[in-house]
C-alpha positions as CSV (number, residue, x, y, z in Angstrom):
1,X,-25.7,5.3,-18.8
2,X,-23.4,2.5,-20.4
3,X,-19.9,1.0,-20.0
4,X,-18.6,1.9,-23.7
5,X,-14.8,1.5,-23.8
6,X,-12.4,0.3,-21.1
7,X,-8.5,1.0,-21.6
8,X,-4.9,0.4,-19.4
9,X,-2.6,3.0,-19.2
10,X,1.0,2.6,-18.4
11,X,4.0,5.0,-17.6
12,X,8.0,4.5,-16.1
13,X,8.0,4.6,-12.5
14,X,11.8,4.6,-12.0
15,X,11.9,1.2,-10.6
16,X,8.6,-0.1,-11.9
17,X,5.5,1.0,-13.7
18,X,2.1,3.1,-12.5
19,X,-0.6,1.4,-14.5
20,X,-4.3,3.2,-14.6
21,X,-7.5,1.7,-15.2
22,X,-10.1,3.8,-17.7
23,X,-13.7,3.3,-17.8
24,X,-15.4,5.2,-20.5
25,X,-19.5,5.8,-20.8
26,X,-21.9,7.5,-23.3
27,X,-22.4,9.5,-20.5
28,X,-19.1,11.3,-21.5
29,X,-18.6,10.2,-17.7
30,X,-15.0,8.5,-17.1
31,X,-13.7,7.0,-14.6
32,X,-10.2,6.0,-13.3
33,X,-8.4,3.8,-10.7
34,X,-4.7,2.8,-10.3
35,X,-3.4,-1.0,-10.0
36,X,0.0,-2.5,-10.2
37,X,1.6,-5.5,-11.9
38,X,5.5,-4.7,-11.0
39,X,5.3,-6.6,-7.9
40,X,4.7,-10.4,-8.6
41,X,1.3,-9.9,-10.9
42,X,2.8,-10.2,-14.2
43,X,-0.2,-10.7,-16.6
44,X,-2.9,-8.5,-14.7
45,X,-3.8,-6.2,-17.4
46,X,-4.4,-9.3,-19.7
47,X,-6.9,-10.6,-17.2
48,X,-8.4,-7.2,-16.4
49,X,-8.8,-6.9,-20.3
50,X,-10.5,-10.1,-20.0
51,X,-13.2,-8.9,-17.6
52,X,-13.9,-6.2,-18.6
53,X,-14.9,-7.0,-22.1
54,X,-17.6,-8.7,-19.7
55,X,-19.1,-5.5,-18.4
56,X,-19.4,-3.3,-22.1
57,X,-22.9,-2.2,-22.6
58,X,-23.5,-2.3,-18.9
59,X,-24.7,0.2,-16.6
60,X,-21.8,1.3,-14.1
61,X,-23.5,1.8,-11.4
62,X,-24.9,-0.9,-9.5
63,X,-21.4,-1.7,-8.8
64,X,-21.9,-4.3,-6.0
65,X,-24.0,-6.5,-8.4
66,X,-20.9,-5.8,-11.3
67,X,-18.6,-7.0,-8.6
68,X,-20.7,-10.3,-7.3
69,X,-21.0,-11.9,-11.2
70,X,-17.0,-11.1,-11.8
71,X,-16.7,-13.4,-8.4
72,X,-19.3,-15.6,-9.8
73,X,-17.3,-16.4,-13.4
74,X,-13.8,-16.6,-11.7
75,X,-15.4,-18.6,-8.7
76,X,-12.4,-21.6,-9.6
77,X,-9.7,-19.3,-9.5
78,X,-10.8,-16.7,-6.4
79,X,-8.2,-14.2,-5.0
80,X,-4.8,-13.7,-6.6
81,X,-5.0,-11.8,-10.3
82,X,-8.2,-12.4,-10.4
83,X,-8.9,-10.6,-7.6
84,X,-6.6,-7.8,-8.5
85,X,-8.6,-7.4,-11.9
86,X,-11.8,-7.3,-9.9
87,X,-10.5,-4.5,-7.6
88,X,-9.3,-2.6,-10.5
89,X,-12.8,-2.4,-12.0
90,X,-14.6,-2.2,-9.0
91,X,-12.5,1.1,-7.9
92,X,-12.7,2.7,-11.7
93,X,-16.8,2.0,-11.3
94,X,-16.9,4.2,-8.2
95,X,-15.0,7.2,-9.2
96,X,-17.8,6.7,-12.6
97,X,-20.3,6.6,-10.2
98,X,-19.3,9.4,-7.8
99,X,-19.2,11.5,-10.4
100,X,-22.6,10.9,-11.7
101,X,-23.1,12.0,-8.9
102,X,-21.3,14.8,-7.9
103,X,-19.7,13.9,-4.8
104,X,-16.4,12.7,-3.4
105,X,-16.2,9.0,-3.2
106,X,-16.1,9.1,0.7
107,X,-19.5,10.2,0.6
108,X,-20.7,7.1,-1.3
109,X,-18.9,4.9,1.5
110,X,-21.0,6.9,4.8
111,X,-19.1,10.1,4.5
112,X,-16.0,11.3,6.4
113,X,-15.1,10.7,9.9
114,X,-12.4,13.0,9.6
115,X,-10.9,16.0,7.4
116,X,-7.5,14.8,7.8
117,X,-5.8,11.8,7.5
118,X,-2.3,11.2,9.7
119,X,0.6,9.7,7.0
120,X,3.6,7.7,7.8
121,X,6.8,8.6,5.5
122,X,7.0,4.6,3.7
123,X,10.1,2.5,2.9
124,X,12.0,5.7,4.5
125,X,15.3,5.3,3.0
126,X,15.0,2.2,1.3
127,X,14.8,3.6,-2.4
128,X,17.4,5.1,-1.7
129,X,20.1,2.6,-1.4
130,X,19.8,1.6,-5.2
131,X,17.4,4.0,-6.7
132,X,18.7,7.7,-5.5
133,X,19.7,8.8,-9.4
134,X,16.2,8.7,-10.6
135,X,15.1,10.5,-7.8
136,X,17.3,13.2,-7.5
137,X,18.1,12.6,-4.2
138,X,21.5,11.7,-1.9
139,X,21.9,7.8,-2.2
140,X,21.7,5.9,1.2
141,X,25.1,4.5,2.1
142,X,26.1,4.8,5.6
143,X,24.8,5.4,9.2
144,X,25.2,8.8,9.3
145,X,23.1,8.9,6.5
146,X,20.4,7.1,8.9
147,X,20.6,9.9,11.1
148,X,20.3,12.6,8.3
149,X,17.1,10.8,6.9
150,X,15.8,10.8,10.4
151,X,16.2,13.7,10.8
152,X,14.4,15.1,7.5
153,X,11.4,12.9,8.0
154,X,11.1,14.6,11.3
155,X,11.7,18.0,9.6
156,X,8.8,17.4,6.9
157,X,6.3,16.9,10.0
158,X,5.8,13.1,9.7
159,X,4.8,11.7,13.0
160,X,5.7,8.3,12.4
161,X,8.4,6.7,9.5
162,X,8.9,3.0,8.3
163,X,11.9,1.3,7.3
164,X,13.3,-2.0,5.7
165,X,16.4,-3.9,6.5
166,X,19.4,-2.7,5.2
167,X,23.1,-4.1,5.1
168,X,25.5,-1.2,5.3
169,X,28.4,-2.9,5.3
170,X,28.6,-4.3,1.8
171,X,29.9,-2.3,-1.5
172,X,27.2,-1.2,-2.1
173,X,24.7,-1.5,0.4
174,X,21.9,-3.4,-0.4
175,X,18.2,-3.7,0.6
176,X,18.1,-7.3,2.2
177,X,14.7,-8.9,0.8
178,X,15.3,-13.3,0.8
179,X,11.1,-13.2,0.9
180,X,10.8,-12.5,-2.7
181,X,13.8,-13.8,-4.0
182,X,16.4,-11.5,-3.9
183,X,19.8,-11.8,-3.0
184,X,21.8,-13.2,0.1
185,X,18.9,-15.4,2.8
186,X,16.7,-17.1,0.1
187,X,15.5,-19.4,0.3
188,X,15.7,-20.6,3.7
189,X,14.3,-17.8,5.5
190,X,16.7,-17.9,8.8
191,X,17.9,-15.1,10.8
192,X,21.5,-14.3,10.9
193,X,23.2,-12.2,13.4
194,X,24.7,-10.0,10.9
195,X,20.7,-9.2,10.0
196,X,19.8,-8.2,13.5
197,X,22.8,-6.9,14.6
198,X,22.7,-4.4,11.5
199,X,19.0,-3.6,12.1
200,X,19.9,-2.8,15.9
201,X,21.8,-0.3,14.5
202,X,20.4,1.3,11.7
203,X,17.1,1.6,13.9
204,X,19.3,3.2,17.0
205,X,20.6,5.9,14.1
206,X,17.0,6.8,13.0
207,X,16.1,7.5,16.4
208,X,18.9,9.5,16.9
209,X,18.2,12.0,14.0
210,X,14.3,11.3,14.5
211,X,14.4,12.4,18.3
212,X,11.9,10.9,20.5
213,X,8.3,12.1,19.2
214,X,8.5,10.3,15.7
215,X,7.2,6.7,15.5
216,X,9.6,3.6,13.8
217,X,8.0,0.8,11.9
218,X,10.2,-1.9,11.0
219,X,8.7,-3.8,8.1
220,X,9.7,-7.5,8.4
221,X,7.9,-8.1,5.0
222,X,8.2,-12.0,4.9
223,X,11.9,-11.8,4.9
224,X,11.8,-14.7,7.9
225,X,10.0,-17.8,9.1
226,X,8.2,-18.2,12.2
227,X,11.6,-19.2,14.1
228,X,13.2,-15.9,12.4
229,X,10.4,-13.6,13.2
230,X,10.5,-14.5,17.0
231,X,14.1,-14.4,16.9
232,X,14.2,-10.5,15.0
233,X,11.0,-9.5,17.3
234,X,13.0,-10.7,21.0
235,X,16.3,-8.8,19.7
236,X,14.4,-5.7,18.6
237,X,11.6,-5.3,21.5
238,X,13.7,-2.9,23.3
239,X,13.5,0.1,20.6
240,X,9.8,0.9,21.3
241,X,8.4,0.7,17.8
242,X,5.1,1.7,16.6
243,X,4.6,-2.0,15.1
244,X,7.0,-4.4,13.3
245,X,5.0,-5.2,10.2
246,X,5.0,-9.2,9.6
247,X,4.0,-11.0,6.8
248,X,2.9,-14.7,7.2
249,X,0.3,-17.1,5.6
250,X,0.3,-18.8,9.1
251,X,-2.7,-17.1,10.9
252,X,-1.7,-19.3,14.0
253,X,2.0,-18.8,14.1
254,X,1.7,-14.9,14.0
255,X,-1.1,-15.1,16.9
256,X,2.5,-16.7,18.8
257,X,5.0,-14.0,17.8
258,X,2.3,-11.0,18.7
259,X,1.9,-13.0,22.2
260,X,5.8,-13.2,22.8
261,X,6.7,-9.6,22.0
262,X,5.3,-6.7,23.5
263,X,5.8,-4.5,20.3
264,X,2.3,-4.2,18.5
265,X,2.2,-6.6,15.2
266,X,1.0,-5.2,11.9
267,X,-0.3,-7.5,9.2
268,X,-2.5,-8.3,6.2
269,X,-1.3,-6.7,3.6
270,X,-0.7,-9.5,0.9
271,X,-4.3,-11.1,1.5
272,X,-7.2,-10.6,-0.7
273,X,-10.9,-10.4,1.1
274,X,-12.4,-10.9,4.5
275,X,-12.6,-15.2,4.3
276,X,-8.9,-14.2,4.4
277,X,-8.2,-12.3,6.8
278,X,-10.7,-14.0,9.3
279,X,-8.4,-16.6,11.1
280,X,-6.2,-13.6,11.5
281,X,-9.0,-12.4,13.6
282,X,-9.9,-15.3,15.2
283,X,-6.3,-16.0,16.2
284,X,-6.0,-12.2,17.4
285,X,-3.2,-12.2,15.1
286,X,-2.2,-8.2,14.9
287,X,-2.9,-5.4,16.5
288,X,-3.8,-3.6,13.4
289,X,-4.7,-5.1,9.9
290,X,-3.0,-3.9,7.0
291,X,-5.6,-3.9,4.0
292,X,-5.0,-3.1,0.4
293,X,-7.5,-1.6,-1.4
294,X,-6.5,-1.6,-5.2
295,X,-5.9,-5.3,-4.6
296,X,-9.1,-5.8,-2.8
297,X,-11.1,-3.2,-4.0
298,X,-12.1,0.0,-2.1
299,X,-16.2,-1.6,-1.1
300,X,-14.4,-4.9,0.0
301,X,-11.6,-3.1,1.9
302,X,-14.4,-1.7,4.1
303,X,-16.0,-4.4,4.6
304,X,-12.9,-6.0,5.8
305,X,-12.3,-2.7,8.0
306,X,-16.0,-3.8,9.4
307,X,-14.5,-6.8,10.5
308,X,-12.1,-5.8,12.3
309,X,-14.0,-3.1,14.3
310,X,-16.0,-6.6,15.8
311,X,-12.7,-7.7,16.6
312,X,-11.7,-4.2,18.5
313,X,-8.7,-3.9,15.3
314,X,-7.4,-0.8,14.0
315,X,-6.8,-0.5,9.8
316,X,-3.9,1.2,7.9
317,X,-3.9,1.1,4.7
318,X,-1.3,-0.3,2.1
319,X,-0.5,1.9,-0.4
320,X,2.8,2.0,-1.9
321,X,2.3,3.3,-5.3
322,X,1.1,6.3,-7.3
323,X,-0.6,9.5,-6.3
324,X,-4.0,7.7,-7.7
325,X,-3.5,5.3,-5.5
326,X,-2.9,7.5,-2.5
327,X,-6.5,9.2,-3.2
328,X,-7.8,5.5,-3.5
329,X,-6.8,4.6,-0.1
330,X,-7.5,8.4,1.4
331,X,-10.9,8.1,0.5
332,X,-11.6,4.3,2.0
333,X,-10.0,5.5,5.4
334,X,-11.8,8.4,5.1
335,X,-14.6,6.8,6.2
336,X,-13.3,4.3,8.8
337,X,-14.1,4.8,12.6
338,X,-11.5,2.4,13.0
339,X,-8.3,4.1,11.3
340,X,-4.6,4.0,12.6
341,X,-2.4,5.8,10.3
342,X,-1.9,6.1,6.4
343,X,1.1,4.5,4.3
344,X,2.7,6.8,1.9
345,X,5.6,6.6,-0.1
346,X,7.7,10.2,-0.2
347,X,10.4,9.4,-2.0
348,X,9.4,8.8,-5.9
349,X,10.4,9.9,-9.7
350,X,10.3,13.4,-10.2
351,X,7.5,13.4,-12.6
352,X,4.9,11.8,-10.1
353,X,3.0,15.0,-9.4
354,X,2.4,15.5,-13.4
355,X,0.3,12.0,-13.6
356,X,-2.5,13.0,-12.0
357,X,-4.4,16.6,-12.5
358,X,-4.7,17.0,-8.8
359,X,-2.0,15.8,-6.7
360,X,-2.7,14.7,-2.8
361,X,-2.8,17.7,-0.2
362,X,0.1,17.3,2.6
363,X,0.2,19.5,5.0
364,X,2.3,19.1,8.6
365,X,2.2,15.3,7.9
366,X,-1.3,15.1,7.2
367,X,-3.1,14.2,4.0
368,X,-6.4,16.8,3.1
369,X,-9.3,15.1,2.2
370,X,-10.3,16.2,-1.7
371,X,-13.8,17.5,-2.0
372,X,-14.2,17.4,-5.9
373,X,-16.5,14.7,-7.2
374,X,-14.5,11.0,-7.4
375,X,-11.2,10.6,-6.3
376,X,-10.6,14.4,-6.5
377,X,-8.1,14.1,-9.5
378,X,-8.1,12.5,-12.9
379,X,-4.8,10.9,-14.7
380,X,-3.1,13.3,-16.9
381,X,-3.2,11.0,-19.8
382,X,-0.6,13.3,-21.8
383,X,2.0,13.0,-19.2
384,X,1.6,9.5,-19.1
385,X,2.3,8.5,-22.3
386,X,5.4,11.1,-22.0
387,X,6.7,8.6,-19.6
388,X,6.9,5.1,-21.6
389,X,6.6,2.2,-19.7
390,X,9.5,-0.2,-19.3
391,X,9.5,-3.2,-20.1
């Protein structure tokens, strides 16, 4: 079997794009996997277009030897894009190979540990404060609207939800996000009392229409500095969160706020392979690592995973983005003995469902392991190119 053709797909995602990977073979074989370039990796399908010419006329399926010579000719520019575009590949090569095979992609990776995977409802909320039209749904604008979202998340079986930081009391209110640019904080980073008051509040509201048995995140993203963080983390201790999610560069400076709060940390998610995440380890950063596995690639996210079982640390996946995606990161914690709890975004464009032939199986807030050969779905290219990317 040979590599013949390898093509990006694109499609309007509301607020952003889905992209898809495509690797074709004379095999009449094809695989897919799903990356992104909306959120600060302008220029990936360029360089993914770049590497792949690389592997035409190759056979797909010794995948981890694929994967070592794309790290060996981008060895001056590791991680980052180029990393990204290595992922990409590397996850389109195993749904090629699974097939070839017959068999789910779990099954390549050990096989299941479990049927079912438990799902937190993501950004809970937080689409809705500016993207509620496209949706269809009732925008976000006030506290009682906390409680009503609370309340629904609880409804739809979710055992746990996540939330970002939202200001209420502006026309209209906003999602506050200095980390990456946007609006009122940036670039200095510190926390205001008007932030943490308004976070005490809209986190009391979900509780309220939550009730007592569903689990809050609070995702910090790297909306502070180390200062910030301890100062957000000491305010908020009292509301018994599952984890606040942090993001920092410093593996040293998170090892201090997870010893000076006694809410479980969360982290990872923005690094790329396990020379990266190891002084996280070694500085028993977080309780439980965050891993990405269309940025790092589904064989490198468990190899990661490995790494933190020696270090006695959970992993939940980040996953964010399209229903392809979501069966990427099913399948890698699939096979994890180490698993917390699975990321999912609930909340999307209408039209989500008709991207991919099979969409992911939810049932009382769990996600049912596919059984068909690869990821269990393939992208409906038709629908797809219904959906023209923006620009």
């Amino acid at each position: 079997m040979k590599i013949t053709r390898i093509e990006d797909l694109h499609c309007d995602a509301g607020w952003r794009n889905f992209s898809f990977l495509k690797i074709s073979t004379d095999a009449g074989i094809v695989g897919y996997s799903e990356y992104n370039e909306s959120y600060g990796s302008a220029g990936l399908t360029a360089t993914i277009t770049a590497l792949g010419e690389t592997l035409i006329g190759q056979d797909p399926r010794p995948i981890e030897r694929i994967v070592a010579r794309l790290h060996g000719i981008t060895r001056h520019a590791p991680g980052g894009i180029n990393q990204q575009a290595i992922a990409a590949l590397e996850n389109a090569l195993l749904d090629v190979k699974a097939k070839d095979l017959g068999i789910p992609v779990y099954q390549l990776l050990g096989g299941a540990v479990r049927p079912r995977l438990q799902l937190y409802w993501s950004h809970c909320g937080t689409y809705r404060l500016a993207h509620h039209a496209v949706m269809g749904k009732p925008p976000l604008r006030t506290l009682d609207d906390v409680v009503a979202l609370g309340r629904e998340a609880k409804q739809s079986g979710f055992a746990a939800l996540k939330t970002n930081i939202f200001l209420l009391d502006v026309d209209p209110p906003v999602l506050y996000m200095p980390g990456f640019g946007n609006g009122p904080g940036a670039p200095a980073l510190n926390a205001e009392k008007r932030v943490i008051d308004a976070l005490d509040q809209q986190l009391a509201a979900f509780r309220q229409g939550a009730g007592p048995d569903v689990a809050l995140i609070l995702d910090l993203n790297f909306n502070f500095k180390t200062e910030g963080f301890l100062q957000v983390t000491r305010a908020l201790d009292n509301h018994g969160l599952m984890w606040f999610e942090i993001d920092s560069f410093d593996a040293a400076a998170l090892g201090l706020i997870r010893r000076r709060t006694s809410t479980p940390i969360a982290s990872c998610e923005s690094l790329y392979g396990r020379r990266a995440f190891l002084p996280y380890f070694e500085h028993q950063a977080m309780d439980v690592a965050i891993v990405d596995a269309p940025w790092n690639g589904v064989l490198e996210s468990v190899k990661i995973a490995a790494m933190a079982e020696a270090w006695e640390v959970n992993v939940a996946p980040h996953n964010f983005y399209g229903h392809l995606s979501t069966l990427m990161s099913a399948h890698f914690c699939a096979a994890l003995p180490n698993f917390r709890i699975m990321e999912i975004d609930v909340d999307d464009v209408p039209w989500k469902d008709d991207l991919v032939s099979t969409p992911p199986v939810i049932e009382d807030g769990h996600l049912v392991l596919p059984r068909a050969p690869g990821w269990g779905a393939e992208v409906n290219e038709e629908a797809v190119r219904a959906h023209p990317p923006k620009r």
